[in-house]
FINU-339620 format. One line per field, with one value per residue: residue number from 1; x, y, z of N, C-alpha, C in turn. Coordinates in steps of 0.02 Angstrom, whole numbers, plus 50000, padded with zeros to 5 digits. Each point is the difference from the previous one (the first is absolute). Example, Ala and Ser with C-alpha at 12.3 -4.5 7.8 and 13.67 -1.06 7.14 Angstrom:
% FINU-339620
seq <- [1 | 2]
n.xx <- [50660 | 49982]
n.yy <- [49716 | 50053]
n.zz <- [50390 | 49964]
ca.xx <- [49955 | 50042]
ca.yy <- [50059 | 50059]
ca.zz <- [50000 | 50003]
c.xx <- [50045 | 49961]
c.yy <- [50060 | 50055]
c.zz <- [50000 | 50037]
//
This chain:
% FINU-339620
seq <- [1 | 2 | 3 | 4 | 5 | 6 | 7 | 8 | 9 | 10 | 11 | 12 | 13 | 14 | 15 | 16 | 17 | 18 | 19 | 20 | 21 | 22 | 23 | 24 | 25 | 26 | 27 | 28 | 29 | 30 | 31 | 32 | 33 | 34 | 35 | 36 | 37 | 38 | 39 | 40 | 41 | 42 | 43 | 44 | 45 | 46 | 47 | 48 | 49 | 50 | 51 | 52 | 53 | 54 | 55 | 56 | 57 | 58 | 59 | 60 | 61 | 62 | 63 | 64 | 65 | 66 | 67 | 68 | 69 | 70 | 71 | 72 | 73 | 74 | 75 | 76 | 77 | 78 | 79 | 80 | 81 | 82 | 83 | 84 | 85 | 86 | 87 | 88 | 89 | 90 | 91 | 92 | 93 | 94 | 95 | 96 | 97 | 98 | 99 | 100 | 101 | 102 | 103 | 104 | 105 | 106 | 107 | 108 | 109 | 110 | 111 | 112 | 113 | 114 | 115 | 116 | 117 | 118 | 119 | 120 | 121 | 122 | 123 | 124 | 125 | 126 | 127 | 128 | 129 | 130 | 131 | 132 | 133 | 134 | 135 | 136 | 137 | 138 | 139 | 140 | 141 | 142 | 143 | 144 | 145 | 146 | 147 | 148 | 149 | 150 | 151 | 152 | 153 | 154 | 155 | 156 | 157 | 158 | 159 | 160 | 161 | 162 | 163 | 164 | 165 | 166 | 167 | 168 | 169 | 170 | 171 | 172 | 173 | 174 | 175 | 176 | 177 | 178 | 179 | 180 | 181 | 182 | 183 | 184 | 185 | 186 | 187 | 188 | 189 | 190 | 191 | 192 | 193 | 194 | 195 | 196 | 197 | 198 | 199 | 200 | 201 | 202 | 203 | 204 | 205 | 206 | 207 | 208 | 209 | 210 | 211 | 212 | 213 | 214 | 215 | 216 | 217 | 218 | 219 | 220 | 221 | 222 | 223 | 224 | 225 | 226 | 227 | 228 | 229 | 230 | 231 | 232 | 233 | 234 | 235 | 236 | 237 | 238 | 239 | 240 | 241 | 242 | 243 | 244 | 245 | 246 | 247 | 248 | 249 | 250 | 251 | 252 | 253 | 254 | 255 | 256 | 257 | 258]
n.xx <- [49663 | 50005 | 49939 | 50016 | 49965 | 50005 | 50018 | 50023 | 50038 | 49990 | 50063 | 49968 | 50021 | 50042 | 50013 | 50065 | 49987 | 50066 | 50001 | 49990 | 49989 | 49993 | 49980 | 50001 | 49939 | 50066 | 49988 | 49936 | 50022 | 50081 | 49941 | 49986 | 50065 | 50018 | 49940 | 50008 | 50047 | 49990 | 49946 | 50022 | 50059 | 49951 | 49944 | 49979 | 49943 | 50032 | 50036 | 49985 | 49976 | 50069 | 49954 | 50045 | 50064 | 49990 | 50017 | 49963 | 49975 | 49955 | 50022 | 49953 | 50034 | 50000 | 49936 | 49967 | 49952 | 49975 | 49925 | 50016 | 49966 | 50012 | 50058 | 50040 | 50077 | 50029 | 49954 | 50024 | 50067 | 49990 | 49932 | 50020 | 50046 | 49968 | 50039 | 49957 | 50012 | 49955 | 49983 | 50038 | 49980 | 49931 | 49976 | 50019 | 49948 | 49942 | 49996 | 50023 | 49955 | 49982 | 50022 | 49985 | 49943 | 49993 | 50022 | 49972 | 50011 | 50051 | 49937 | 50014 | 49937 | 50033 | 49936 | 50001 | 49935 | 49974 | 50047 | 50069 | 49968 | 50000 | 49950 | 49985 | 49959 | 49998 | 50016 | 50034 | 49982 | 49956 | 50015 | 50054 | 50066 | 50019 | 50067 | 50019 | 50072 | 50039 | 50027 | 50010 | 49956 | 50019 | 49967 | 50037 | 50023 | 50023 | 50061 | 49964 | 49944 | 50031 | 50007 | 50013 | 50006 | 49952 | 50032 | 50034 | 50000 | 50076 | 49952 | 49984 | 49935 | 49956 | 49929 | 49969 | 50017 | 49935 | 50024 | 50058 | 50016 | 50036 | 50028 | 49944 | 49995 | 50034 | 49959 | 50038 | 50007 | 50085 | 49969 | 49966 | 49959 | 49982 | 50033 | 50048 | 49974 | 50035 | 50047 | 50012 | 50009 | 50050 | 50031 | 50027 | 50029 | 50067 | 50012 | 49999 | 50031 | 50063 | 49957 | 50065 | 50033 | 50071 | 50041 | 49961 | 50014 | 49987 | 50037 | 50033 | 50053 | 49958 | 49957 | 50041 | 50000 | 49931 | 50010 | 50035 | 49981 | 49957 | 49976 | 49963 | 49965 | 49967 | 49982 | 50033 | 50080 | 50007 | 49984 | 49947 | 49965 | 50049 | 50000 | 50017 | 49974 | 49950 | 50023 | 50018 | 49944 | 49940 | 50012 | 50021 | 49973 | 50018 | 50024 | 50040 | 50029 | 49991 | 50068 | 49977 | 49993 | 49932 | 50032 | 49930 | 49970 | 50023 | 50036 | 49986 | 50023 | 50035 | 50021 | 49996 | 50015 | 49932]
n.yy <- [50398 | 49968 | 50032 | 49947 | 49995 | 49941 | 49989 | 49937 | 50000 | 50078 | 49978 | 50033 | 50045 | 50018 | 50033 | 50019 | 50083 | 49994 | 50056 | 50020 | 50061 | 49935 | 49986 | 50065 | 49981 | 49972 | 50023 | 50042 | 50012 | 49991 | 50040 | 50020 | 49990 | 50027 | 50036 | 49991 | 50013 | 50033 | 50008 | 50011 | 50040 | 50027 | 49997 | 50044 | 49983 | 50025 | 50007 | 50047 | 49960 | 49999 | 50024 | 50081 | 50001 | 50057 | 50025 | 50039 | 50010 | 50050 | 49937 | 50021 | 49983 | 49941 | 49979 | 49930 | 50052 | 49935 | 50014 | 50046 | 49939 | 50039 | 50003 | 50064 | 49954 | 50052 | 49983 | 49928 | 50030 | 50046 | 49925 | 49930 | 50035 | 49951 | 49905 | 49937 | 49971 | 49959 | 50033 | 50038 | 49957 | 49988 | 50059 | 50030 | 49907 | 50035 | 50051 | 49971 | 49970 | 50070 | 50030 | 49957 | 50006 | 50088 | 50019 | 49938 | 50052 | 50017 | 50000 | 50042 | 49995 | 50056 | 49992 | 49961 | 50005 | 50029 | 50061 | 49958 | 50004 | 49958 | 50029 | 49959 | 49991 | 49955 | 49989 | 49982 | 50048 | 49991 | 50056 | 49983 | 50020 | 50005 | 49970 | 50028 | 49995 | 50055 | 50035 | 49972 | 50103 | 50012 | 49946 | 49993 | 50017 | 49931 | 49984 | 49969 | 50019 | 50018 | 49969 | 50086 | 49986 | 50022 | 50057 | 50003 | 50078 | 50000 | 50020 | 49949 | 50034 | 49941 | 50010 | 49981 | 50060 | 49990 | 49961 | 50046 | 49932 | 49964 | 49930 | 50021 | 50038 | 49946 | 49955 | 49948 | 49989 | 50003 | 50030 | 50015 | 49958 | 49936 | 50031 | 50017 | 49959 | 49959 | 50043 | 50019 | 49939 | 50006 | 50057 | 49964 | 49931 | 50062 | 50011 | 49938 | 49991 | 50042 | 49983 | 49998 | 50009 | 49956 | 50031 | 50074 | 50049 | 50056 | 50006 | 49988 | 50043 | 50030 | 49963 | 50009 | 50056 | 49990 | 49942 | 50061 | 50043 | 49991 | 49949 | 49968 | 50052 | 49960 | 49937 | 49947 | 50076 | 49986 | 49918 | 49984 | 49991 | 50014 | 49925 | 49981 | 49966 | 50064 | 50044 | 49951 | 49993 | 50019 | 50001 | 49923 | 50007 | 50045 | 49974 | 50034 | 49936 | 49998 | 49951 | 50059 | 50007 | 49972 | 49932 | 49977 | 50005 | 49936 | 50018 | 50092 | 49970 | 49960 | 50084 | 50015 | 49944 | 50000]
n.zz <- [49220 | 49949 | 50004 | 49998 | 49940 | 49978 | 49917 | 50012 | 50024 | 50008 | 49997 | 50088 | 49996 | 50035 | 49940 | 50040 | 49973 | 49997 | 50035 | 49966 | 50061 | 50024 | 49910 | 50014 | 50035 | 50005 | 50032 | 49974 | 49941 | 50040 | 50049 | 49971 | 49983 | 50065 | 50007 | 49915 | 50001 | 50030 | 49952 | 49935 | 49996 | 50027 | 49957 | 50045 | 50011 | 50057 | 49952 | 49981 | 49947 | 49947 | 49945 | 49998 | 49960 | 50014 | 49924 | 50019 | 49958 | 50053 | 50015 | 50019 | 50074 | 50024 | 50054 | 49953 | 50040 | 50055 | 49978 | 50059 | 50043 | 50025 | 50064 | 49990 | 50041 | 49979 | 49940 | 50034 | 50026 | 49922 | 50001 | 50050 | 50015 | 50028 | 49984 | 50012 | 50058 | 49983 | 50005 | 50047 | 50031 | 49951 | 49993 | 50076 | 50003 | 49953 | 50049 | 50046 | 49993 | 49968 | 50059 | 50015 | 49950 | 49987 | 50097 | 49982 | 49959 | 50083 | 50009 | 50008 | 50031 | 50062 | 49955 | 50036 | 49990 | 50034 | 49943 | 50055 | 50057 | 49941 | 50020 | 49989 | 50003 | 50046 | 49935 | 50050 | 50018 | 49981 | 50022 | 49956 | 50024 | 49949 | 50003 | 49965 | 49995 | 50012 | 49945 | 49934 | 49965 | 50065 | 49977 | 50050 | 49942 | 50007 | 50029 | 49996 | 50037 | 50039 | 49936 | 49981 | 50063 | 50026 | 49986 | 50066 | 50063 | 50054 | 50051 | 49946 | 49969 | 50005 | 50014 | 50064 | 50036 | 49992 | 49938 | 49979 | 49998 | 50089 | 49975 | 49985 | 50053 | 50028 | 49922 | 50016 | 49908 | 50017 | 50060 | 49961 | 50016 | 49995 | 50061 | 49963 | 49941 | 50036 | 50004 | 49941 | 50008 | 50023 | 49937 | 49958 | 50023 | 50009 | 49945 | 49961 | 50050 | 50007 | 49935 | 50009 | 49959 | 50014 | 49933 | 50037 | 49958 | 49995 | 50036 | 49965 | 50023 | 50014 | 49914 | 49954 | 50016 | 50018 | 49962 | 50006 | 50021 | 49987 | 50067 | 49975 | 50003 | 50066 | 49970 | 50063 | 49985 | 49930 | 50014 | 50068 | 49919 | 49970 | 49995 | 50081 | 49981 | 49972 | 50067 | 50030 | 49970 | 50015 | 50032 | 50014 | 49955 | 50041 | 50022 | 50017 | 50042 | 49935 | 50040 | 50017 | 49961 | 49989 | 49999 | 50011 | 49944 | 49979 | 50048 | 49954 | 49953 | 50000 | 50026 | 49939 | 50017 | 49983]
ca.xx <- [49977 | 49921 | 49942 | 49977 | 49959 | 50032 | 49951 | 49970 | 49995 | 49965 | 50022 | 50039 | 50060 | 50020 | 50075 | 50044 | 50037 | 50047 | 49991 | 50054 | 50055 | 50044 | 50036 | 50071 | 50036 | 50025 | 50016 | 49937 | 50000 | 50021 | 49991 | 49946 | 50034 | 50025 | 49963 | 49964 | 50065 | 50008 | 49910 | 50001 | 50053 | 49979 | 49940 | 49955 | 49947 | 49975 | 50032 | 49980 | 50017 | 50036 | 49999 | 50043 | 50015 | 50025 | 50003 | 49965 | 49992 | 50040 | 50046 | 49979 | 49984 | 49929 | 50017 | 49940 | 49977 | 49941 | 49949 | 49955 | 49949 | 49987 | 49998 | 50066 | 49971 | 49995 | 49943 | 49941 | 50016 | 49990 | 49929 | 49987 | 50049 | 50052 | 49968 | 50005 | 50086 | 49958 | 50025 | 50060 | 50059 | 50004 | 50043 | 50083 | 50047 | 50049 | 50053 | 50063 | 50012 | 50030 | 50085 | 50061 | 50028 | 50061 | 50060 | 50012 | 49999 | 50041 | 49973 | 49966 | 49944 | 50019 | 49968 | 49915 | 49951 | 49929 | 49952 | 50026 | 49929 | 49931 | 49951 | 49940 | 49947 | 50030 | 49907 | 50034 | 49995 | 49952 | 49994 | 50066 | 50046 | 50066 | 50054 | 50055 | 50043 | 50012 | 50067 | 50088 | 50032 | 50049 | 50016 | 50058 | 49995 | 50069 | 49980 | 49988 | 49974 | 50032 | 50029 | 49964 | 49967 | 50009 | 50075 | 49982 | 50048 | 50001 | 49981 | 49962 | 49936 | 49973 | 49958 | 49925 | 50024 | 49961 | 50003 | 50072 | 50048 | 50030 | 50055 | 49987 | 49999 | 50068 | 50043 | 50031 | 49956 | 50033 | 49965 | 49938 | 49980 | 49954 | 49983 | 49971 | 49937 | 49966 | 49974 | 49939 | 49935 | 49971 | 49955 | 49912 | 49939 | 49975 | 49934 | 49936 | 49954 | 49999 | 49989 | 50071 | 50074 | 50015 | 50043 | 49979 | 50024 | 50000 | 50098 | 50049 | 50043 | 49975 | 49980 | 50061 | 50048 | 49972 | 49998 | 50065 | 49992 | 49944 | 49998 | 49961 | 49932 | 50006 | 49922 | 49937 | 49976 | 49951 | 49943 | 50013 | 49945 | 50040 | 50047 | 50069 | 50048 | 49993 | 50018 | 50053 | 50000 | 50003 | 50056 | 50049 | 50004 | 50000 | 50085 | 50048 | 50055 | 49979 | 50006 | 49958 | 49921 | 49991 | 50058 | 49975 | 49931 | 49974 | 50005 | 49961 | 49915 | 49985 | 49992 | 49925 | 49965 | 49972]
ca.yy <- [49931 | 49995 | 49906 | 49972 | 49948 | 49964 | 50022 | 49922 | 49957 | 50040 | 49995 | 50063 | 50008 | 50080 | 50022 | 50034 | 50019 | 50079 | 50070 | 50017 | 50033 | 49968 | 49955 | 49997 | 49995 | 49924 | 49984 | 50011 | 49919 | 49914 | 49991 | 49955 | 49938 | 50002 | 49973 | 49941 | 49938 | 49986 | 49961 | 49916 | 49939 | 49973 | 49936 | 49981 | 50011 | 50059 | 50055 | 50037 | 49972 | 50058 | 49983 | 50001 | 50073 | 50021 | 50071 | 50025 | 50014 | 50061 | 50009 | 50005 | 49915 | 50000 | 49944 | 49983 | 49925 | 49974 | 50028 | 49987 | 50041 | 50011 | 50058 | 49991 | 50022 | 50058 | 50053 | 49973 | 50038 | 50044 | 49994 | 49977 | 50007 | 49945 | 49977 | 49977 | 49931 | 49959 | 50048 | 50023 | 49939 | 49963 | 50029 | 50000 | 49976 | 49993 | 50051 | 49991 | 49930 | 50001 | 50036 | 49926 | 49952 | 50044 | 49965 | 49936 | 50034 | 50042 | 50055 | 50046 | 50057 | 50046 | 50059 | 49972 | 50038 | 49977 | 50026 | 49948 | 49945 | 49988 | 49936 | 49962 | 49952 | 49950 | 49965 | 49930 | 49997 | 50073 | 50040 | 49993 | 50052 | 49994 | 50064 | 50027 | 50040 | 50028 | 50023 | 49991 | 50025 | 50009 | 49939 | 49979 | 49899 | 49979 | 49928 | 50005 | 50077 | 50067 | 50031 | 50042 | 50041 | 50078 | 50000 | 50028 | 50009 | 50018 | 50053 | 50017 | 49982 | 49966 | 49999 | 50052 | 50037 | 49976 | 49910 | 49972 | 49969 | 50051 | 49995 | 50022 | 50071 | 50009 | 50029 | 49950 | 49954 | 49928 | 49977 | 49983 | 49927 | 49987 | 50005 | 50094 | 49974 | 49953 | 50064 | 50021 | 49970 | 50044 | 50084 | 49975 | 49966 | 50035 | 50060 | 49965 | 49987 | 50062 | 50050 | 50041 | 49949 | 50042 | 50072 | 50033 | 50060 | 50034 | 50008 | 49928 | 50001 | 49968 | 49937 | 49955 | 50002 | 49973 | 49950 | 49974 | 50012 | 50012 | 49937 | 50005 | 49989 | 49914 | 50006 | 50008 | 50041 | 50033 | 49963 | 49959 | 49933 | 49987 | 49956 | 50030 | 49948 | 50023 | 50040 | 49982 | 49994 | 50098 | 50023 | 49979 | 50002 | 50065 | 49989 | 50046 | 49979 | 49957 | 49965 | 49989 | 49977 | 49947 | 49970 | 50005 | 50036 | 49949 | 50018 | 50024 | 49978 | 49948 | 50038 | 50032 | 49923 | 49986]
ca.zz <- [49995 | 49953 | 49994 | 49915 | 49982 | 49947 | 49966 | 49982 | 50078 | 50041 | 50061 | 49983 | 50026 | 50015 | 49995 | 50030 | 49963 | 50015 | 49984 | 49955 | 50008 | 50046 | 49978 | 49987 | 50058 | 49981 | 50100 | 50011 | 49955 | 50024 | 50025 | 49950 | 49974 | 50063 | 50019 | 49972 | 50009 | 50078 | 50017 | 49964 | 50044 | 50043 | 49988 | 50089 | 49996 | 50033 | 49944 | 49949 | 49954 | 49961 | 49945 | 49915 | 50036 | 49922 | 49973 | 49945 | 49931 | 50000 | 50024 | 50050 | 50027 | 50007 | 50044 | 50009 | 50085 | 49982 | 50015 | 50064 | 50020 | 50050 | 50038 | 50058 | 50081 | 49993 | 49998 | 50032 | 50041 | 50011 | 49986 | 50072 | 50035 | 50023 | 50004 | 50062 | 50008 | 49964 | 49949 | 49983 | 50013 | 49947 | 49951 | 50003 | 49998 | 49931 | 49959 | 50009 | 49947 | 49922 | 50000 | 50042 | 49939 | 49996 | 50008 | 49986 | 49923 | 49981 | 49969 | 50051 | 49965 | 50014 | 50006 | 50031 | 50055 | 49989 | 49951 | 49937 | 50020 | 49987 | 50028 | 49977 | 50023 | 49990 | 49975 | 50013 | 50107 | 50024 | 50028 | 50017 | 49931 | 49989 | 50019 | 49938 | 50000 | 49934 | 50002 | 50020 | 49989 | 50040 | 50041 | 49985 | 49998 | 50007 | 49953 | 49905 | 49976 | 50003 | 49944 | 49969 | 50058 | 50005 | 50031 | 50042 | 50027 | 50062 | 49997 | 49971 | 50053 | 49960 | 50027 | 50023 | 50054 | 50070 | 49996 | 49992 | 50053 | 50017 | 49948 | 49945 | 50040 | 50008 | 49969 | 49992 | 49951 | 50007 | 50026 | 49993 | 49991 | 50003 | 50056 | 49984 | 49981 | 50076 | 50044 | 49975 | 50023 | 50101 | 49997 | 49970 | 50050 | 50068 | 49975 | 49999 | 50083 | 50026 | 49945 | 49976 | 50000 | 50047 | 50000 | 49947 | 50002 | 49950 | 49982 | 49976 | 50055 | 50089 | 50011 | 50004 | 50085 | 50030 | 49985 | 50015 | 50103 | 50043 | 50014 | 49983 | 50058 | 49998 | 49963 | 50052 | 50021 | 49955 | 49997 | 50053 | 49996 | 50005 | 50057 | 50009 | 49947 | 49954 | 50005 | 50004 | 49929 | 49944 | 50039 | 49960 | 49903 | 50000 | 50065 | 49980 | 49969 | 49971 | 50035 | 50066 | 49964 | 49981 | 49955 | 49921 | 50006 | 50006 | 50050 | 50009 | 49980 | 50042 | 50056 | 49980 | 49981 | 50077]
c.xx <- [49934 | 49980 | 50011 | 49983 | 50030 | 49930 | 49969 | 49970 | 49950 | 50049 | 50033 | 50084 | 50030 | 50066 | 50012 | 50050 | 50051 | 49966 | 50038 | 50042 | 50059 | 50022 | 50074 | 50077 | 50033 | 49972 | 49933 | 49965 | 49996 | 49959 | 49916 | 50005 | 50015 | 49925 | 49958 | 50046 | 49987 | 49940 | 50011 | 50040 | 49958 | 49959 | 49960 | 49934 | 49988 | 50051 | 49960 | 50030 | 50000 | 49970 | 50038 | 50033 | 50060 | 50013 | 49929 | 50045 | 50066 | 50065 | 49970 | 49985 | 49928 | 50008 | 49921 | 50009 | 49922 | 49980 | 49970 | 49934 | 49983 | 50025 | 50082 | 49978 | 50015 | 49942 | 49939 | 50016 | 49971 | 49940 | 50000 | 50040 | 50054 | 49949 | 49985 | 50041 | 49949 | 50019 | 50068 | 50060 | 50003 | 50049 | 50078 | 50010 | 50007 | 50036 | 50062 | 50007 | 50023 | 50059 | 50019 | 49989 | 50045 | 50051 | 50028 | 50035 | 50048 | 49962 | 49989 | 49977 | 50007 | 49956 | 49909 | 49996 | 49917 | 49960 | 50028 | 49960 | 49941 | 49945 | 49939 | 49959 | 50037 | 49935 | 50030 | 49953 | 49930 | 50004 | 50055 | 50033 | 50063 | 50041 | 50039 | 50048 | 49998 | 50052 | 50068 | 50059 | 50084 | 50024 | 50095 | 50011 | 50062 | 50018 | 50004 | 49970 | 50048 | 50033 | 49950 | 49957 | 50016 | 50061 | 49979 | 50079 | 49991 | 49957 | 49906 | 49941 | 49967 | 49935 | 49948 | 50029 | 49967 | 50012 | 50062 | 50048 | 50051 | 50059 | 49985 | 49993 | 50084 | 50030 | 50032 | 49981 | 50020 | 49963 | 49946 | 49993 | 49925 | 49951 | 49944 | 49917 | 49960 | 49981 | 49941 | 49929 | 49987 | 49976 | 49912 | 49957 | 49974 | 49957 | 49931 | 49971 | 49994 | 49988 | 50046 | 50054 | 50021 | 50022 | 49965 | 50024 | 49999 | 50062 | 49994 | 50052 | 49980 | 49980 | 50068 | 50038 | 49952 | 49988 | 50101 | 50016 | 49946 | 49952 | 49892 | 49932 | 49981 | 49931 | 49930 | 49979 | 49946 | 49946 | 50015 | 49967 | 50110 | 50015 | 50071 | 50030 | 50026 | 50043 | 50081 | 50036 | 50062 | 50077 | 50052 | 49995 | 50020 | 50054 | 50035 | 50063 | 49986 | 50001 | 49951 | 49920 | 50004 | 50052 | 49999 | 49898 | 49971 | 49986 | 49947 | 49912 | 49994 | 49981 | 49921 | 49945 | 49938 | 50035]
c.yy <- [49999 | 49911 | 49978 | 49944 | 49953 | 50003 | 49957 | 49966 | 50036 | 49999 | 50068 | 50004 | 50065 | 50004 | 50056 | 50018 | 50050 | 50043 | 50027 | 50036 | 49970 | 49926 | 50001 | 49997 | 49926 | 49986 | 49970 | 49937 | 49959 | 49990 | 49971 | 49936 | 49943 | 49961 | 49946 | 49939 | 49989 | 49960 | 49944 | 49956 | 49982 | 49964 | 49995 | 50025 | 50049 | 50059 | 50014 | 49968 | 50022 | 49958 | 49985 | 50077 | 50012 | 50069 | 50016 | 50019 | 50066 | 49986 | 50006 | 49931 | 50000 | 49906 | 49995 | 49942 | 49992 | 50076 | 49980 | 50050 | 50036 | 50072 | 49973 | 50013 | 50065 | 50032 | 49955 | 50020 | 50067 | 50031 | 50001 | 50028 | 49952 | 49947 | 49958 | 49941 | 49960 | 50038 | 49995 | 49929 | 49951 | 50048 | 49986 | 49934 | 49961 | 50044 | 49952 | 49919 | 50038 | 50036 | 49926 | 49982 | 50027 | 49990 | 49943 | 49992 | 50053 | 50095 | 50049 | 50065 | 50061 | 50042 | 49969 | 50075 | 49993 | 49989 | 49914 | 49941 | 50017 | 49951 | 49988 | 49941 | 49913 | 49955 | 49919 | 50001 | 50070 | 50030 | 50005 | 50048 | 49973 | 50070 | 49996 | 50042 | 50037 | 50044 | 49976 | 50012 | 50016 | 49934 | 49965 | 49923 | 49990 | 49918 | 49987 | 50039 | 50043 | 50035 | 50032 | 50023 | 50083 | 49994 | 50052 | 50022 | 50040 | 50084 | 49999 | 49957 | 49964 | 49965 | 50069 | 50004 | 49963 | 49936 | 49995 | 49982 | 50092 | 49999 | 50029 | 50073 | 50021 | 50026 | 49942 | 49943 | 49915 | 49999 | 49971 | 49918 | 49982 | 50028 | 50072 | 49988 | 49989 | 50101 | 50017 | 49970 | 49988 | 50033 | 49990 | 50000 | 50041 | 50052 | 49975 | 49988 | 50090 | 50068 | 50048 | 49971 | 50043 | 50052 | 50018 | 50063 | 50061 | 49987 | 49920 | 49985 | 49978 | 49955 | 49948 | 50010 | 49966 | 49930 | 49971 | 50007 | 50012 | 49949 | 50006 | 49983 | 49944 | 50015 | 50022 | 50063 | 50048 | 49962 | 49974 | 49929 | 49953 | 49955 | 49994 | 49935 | 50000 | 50067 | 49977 | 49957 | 50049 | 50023 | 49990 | 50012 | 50078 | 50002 | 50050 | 49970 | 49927 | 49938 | 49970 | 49990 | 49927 | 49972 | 50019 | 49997 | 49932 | 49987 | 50037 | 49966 | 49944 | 50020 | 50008 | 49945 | 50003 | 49916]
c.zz <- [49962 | 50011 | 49925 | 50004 | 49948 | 49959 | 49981 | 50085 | 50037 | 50074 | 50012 | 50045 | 50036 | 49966 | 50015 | 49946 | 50027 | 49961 | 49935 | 49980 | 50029 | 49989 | 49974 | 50072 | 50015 | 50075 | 49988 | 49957 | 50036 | 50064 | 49965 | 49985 | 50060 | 50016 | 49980 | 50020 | 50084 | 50020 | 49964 | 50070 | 50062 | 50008 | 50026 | 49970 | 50025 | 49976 | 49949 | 49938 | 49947 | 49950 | 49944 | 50038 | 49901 | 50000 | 49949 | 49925 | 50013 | 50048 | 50107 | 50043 | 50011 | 50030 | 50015 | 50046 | 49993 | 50046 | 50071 | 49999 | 50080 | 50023 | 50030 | 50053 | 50026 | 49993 | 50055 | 50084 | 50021 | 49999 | 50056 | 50036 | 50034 | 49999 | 50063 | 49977 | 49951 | 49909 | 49964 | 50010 | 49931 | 49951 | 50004 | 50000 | 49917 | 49960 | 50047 | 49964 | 49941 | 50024 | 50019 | 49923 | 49960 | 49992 | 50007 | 49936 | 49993 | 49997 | 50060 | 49986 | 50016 | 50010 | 50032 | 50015 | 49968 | 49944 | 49919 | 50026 | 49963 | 50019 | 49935 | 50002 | 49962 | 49978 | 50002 | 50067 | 49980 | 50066 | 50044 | 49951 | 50006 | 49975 | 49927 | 50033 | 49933 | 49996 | 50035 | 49975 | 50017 | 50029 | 49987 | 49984 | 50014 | 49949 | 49926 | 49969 | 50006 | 49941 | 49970 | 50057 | 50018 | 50058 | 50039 | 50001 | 50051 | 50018 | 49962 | 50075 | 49965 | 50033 | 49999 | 50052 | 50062 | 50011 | 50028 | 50050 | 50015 | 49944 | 49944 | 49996 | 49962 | 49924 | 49988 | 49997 | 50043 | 50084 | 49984 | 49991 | 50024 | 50058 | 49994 | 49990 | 50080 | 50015 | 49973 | 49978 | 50068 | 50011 | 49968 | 50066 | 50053 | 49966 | 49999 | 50067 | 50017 | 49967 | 49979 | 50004 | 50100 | 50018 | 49928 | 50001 | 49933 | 49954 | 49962 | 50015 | 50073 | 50005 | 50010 | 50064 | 50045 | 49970 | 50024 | 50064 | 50028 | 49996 | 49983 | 50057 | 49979 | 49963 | 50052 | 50033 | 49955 | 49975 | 50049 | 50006 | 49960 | 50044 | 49990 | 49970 | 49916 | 49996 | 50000 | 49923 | 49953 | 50049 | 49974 | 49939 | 50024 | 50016 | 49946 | 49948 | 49978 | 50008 | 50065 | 49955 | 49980 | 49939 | 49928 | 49986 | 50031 | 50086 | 50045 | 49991 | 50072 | 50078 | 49979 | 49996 | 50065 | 50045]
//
């Protein structure tokens, strides 16, 4: 990813170039392509906004988005360790306003975890931040988008091992739906109060067998400043069988509402 500058405007930008050993990859392309198409279609202020997405000269993609300023919640995790509920409750509840505008859009993002939260200072509200999603690389569209979408098939893994719904453990693309997203912003919220997602492990295998059978330590036992209304929160977005989690994100947020 390079900073640029326009040579008239001074306005700068980040473009995201493929590697170039790996433009010749069609999968690797369309997921470039995959992701400028999945942010336009969505419009939300709180998405990462796709400038222009193209081929260089040499043939190499390339996908100019506006320029942030700030810090993922990934590297602001791994400053503080965990944050406090004042903290951590504004973030998760506009990261779940941009997955409900998402999926309002057919779109599902597959791959949240901390490091696709970007935060930066909201110069609408001082001493307030606002939230950017980002990457939707892997994101499944459906609908009218869905033509020229990355094709998935039975067996393949598609996520961050520590984020990924148990359906997504599984391997099986035609489970997957909007719900998968609700888990893994469960997994978010419980890292941000309890400084570690809930299943951590050397293996990548043990992480996925433990997100598919193995029921997750409640938040209050690894932060006990955690209320048990918040705990019962995070619980459900965790539920095993997708059915038993919140309907939809719009749902979740409104649990997350003071």
């Amino acid at each position: 990813v390079y900073l640029a500058e326009h040579v008239v405007m001074g306005r700068k930008a980040a473009i995201k170039v493929l590697r170039r050993e790996f433009s010749g990859d069609e999968a690797l392309v369309a997921r470039v392509m995959n992701e400028a198409r999945a942010a336009n279609a969505i419009g939300h202020p709180t998405i990462v906004d796709i400038v222009d997405v193209g081929r260089l000269p040499d043939g190499i993609p390339y996908m100019m988005m506006e320029y942030l300023v700030g810090e993922d919640l990934s590297k602001r995790l791994a400053r503080m360790g965990r944050l406090s509920l004042e903290q951590a409750l504004p973030i998760a509840m506009q990261a779940c306003s941009a997955v409900a505008a998402a999926h309002d859009k057919g779109i599902i993002h597959r791959d949240l975890k901390p490091e696709n939260l970007f935060l930066l200072p909201d110069v609408t509200a001082p001493g307030r931040e606002r939230v950017k999603v980002l990457d939707f690389g892997i994101a499944k569209l459906r609908g009218d988008f869905a033509g020229g979408a990355v094709k998935t098939r039975t067996g393949s893994l598609f996520g961050t091992p520590q984020y990924m719904s148990p359906e997504q453990c599984r391997g099986i693309p035609e489970g997957i739906d909007h719900r998968s997203d609700i888990y893994s912003l469960g997994i978010i919220l419980y890292e941000m109060l309890c400084g570690s997602p809930p299943f951590v492990s050397q293996g990548v295998g043990d992480v996925l067998l433990m997100h598919v059978s193995r029921a997750p330590d409640p938040p209050s036992a690894r932060s006990p400043d955690v209320p048990r209304w918040l705990e019962q929160v995070i619980l459900c977005a965790l539920e095993k069988n997708p059915g038993d989690r919140f309907a939809n994100v719009a749902a979740l947020l409104s649990a997350l509402e003071p």
